[in-house]
C-alpha positions in Angstrom: 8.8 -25.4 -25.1 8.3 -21.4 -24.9 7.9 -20.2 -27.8 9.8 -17.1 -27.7 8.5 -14.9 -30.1 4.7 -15.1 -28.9 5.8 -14.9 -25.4 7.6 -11.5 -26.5 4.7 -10.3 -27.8 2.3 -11.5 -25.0 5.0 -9.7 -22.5 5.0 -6.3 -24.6 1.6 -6.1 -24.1 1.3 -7.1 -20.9 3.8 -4.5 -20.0 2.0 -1.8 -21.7 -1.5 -2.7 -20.0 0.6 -2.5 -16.5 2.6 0.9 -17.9 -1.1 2.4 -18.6 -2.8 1.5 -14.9 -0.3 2.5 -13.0 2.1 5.3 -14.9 -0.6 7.9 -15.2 -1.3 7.4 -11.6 2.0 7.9 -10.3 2.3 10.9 -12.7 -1.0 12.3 -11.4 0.3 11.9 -7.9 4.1 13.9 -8.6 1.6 16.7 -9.8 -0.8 16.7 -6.7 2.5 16.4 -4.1 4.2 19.4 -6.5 0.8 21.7 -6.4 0.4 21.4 -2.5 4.1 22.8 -2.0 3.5 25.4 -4.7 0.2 26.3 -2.6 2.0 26.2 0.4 -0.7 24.1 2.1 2.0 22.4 4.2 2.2 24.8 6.6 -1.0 24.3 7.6 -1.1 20.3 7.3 2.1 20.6 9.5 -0.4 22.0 12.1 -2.3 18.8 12.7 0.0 16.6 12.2 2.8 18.0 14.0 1.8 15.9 17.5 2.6 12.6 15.8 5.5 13.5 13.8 7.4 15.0 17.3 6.6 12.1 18.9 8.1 9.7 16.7 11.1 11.7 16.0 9.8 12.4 12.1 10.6 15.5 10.6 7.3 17.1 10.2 6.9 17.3 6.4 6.8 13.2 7.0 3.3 14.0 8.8 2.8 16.0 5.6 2.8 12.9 3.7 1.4 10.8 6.1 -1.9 13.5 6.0 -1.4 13.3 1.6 -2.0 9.3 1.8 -5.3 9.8 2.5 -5.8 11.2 -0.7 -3.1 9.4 -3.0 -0.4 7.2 -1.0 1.6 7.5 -4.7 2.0 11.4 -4.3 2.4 11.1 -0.7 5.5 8.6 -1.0 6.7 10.9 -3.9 6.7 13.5 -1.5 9.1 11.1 1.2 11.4 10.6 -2.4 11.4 14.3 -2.7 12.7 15.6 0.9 15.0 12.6 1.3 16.8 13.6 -2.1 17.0 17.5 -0.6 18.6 16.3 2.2 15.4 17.4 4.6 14.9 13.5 6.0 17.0 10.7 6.1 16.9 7.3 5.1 16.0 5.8 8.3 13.1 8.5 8.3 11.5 7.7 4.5 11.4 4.3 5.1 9.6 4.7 8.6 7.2 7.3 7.0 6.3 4.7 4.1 5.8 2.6 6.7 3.3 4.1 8.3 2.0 6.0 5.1 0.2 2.3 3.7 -2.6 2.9 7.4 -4.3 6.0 5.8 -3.9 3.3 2.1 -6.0 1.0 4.0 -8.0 2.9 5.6 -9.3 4.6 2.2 -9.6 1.1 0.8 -13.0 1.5 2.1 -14.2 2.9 -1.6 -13.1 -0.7 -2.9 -13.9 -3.4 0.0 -17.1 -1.9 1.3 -19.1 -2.2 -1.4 -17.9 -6.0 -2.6 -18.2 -7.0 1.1 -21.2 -5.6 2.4 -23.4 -6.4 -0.5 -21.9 -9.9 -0.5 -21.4 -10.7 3.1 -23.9 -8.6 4.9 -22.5 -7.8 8.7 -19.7 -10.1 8.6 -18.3 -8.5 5.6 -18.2 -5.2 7.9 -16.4 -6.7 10.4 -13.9 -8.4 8.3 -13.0 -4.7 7.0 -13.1 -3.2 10.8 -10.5 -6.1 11.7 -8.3 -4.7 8.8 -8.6 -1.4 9.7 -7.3 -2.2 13.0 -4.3 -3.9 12.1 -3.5 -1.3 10.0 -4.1 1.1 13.4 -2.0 -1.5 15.4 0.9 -1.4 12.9 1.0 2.5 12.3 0.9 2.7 16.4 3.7 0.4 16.9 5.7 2.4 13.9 5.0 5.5 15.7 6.8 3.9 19.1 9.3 2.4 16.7 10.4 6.1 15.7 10.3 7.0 19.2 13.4 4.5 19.9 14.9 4.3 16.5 15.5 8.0 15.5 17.5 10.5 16.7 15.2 13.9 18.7 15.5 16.5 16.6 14.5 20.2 16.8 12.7 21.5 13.3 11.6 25.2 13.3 8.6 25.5 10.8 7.7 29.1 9.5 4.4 29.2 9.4 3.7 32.0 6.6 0.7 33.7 7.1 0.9 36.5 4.2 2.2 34.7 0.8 1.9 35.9 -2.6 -1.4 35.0 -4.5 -0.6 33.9 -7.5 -3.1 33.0 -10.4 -4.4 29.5 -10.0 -2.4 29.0 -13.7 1.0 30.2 -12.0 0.8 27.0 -9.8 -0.5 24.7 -12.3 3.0 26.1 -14.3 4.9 25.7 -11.1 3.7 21.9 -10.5 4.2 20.6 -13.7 7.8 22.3 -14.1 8.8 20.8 -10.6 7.9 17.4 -12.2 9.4 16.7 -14.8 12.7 15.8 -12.7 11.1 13.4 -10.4 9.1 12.2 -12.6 11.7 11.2 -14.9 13.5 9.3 -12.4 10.6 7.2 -11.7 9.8 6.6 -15.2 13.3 5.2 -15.5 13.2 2.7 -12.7 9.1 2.2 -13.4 9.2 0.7 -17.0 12.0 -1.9 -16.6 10.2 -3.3 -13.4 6.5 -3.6 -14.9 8.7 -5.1 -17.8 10.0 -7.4 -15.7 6.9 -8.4 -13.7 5.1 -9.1 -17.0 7.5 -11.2 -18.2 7.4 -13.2 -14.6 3.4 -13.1 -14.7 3.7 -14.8 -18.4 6.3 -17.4 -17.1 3.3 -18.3 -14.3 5.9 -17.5 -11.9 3.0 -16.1 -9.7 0.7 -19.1 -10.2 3.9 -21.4 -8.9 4.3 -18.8 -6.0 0.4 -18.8 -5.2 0.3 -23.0 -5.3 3.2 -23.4 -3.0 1.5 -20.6 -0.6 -1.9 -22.5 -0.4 0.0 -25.5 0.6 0.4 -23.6 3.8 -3.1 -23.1 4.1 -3.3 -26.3 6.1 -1.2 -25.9 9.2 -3.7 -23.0 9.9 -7.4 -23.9 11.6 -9.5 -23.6 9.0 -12.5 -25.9 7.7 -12.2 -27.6 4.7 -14.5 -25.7 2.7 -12.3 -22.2 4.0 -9.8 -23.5 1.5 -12.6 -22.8 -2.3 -11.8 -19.0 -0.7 -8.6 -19.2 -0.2 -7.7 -20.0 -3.5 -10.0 -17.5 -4.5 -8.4 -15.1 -2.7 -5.2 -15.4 -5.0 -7.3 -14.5 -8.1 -8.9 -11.8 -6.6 -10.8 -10.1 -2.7 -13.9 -9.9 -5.1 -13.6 -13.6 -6.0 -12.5 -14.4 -2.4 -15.7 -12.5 -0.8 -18.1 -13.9 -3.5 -16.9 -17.6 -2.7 -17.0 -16.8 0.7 -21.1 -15.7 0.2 -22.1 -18.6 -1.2 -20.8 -21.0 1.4 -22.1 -18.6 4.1 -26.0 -18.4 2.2 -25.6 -22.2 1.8 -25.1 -22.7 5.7 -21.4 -24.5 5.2 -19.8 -21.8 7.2 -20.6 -19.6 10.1 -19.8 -15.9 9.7 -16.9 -16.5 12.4 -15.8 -19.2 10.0 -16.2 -16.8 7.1 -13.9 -14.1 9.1 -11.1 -16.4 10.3 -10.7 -17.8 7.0 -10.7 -14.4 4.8 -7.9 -13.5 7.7 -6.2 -16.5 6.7 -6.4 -16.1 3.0 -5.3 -12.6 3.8 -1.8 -14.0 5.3 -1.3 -16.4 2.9 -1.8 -13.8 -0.4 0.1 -11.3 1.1 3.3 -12.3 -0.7 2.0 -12.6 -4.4 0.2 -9.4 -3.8 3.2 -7.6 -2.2 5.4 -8.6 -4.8 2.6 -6.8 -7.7 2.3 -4.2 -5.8 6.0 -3.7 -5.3 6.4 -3.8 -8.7 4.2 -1.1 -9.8 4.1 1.0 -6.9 7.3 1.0 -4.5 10.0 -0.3 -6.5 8.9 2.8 -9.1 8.6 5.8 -7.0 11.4 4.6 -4.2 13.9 2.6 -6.5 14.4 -1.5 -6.9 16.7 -2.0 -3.2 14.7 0.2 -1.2 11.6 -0.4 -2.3 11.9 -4.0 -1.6 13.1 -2.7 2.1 10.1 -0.9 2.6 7.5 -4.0 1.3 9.2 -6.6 3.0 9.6 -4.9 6.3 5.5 -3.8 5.6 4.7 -7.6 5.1 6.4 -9.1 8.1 4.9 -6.5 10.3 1.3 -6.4 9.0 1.6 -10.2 9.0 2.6 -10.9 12.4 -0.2 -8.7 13.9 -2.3 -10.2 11.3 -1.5 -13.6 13.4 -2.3 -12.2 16.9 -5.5 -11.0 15.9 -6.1 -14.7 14.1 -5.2 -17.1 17.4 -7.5 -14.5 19.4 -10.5 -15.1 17.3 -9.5 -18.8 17.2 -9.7 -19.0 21.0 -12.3 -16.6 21.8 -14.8 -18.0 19.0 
């Protein structure tokens, strides 16, 4: 029986720890997407990435915030929030730009994988993360067509201003943090109840339940027994999955193909636990509960299925 008072507690707590990692951040990245319109450096971002946004029917300021994910995929989907509640892009269009906004996430996920994967897995830790960065490449590509059939052409007439008003480094600092306070309201209001929520379903082991029934899968695909130790390493964490994955490929169980086609596999099978935490703290906060959810399942499904192509080609060619 729960008792209901510690598990209270034990949620509060958990709820703050999740409200302090990822709050700030999103804060942080409302500041960053308000300072770069205050400095007017969209004009010139709409310069390069104005070839990709008129080919997929985007409205340029989503090339914008496809350019800002590089540097913080939270300010640059605050950004999407931003021009679709202005009335600049529509629906269709944010959720389309999100999409393709998580290839520059992975991309820069090099500063977290690279340095668990090549230390642990040498060579075949490289090419785990090249095979990742092209799926993200395949999936941002097939978006881009996507946008090509699915929206509506469009003219947009940018003015690109080439004499502004200097203002004092301070003015903008002012005009940022002025210009978010509204937005970033409205995400505090949606954030909090949904890390709330995902604490209490982390405390209930509703993940560990999730993550058992997923591994079960793990069987119908082509992986050697001793694939499945990082597998279920996988669910705790990549750093767990890659250092399992060292140790059987030191030891000579597995062959670095093995290793690959089993990390991919673990990849699959994780995907849904770790869309549903990053949901929770990321989309569901800056784009609201419904569409939120629309953008990560849609992101999943897609990812996933390439994901699979890539796996039965390695299967047959190795």
């Amino acid at each position: 029986m729960i008792d209901l008072y510690q598990f209270t507690i034990d949620t509060l707590v958990l709820s703050l720890d999740l409200i302090l990692a990822s709050v700030p951040m999103m804060a942080v990245g409302v500041f960053i997407a308000e300072l770069i319109i205050s400095f007017n450096i969209t004009d010139k971002l709409s310069r390069f990435s104005r070839p990709i946004t008129d080919y997929a029917n985007l409205h340029p300021d989503c090339g914008i915030s496809f350019m800002m994910a590089f540097v913080s995929p939270k300010a640059a989907n605050a950004m999407l929030v931003k021009y679709e509640r202005e009335g600049i892009i529509s629906h269709k269009e944010m959720v389309l730009a999100a999409l393709m906004n998580s290839f520059p996430n992975i991309v820069m996920h090099w500063r977290y994988l690279l340095p668990v994967y090549i230390p642990l897995l040498g060579l075949t830790g490289l090419v785990y993360f090249l095979i990742l960065t092209l799926v993200g490449f395949i999936k941002t590509f097939i978006l881009i067509i996507s946008g090509r059939f699915l929206l509506r052409p469009r003219d947009y007439e940018i003015c690109y201003v080439e004499e502004k008003v200097r203002l004092r480094f301070a003015r903008h600092v002012k005009n940022a943090l002025h210009s978010s306070v509204k937005p970033l309201v409205h995400i505090l209001k949606i954030s909090i109840p949904v890390l709330i929520f995902v604490a209490a379903l982390i405390n209930t082991g509703a993940f560990d339940i999730i993550a058992e029934n997923i591994q079960a899968l793990g069987r119908y695909f082509p992986i050697p027994p001793a694939g499945f130790a990082i597998i279920a390493a996988q669910f705790g964490s990549f750093i767990a999955g890659a250092s399992v994955a060292s140790g059987l490929m030191a030891s000579g169980t597995l062959s670095s193909e093995e290793i690959i086609i089993t990390l991919i596999a673990g990849n699959i099978l994780t995907s849904v636990t770790r869309g549903i935490r990053f949901y929770g703290s990321s989309y569901a906060a800056i784009f609201g509960p419904k569409t939120g959810a629309e953008i990560q399942v849609l992101s999943i499904i897609l990812r996933n299925i390439i994901m699979m192509i890539v796996l039965g080609i390695l299967i047959v060619l190795w």
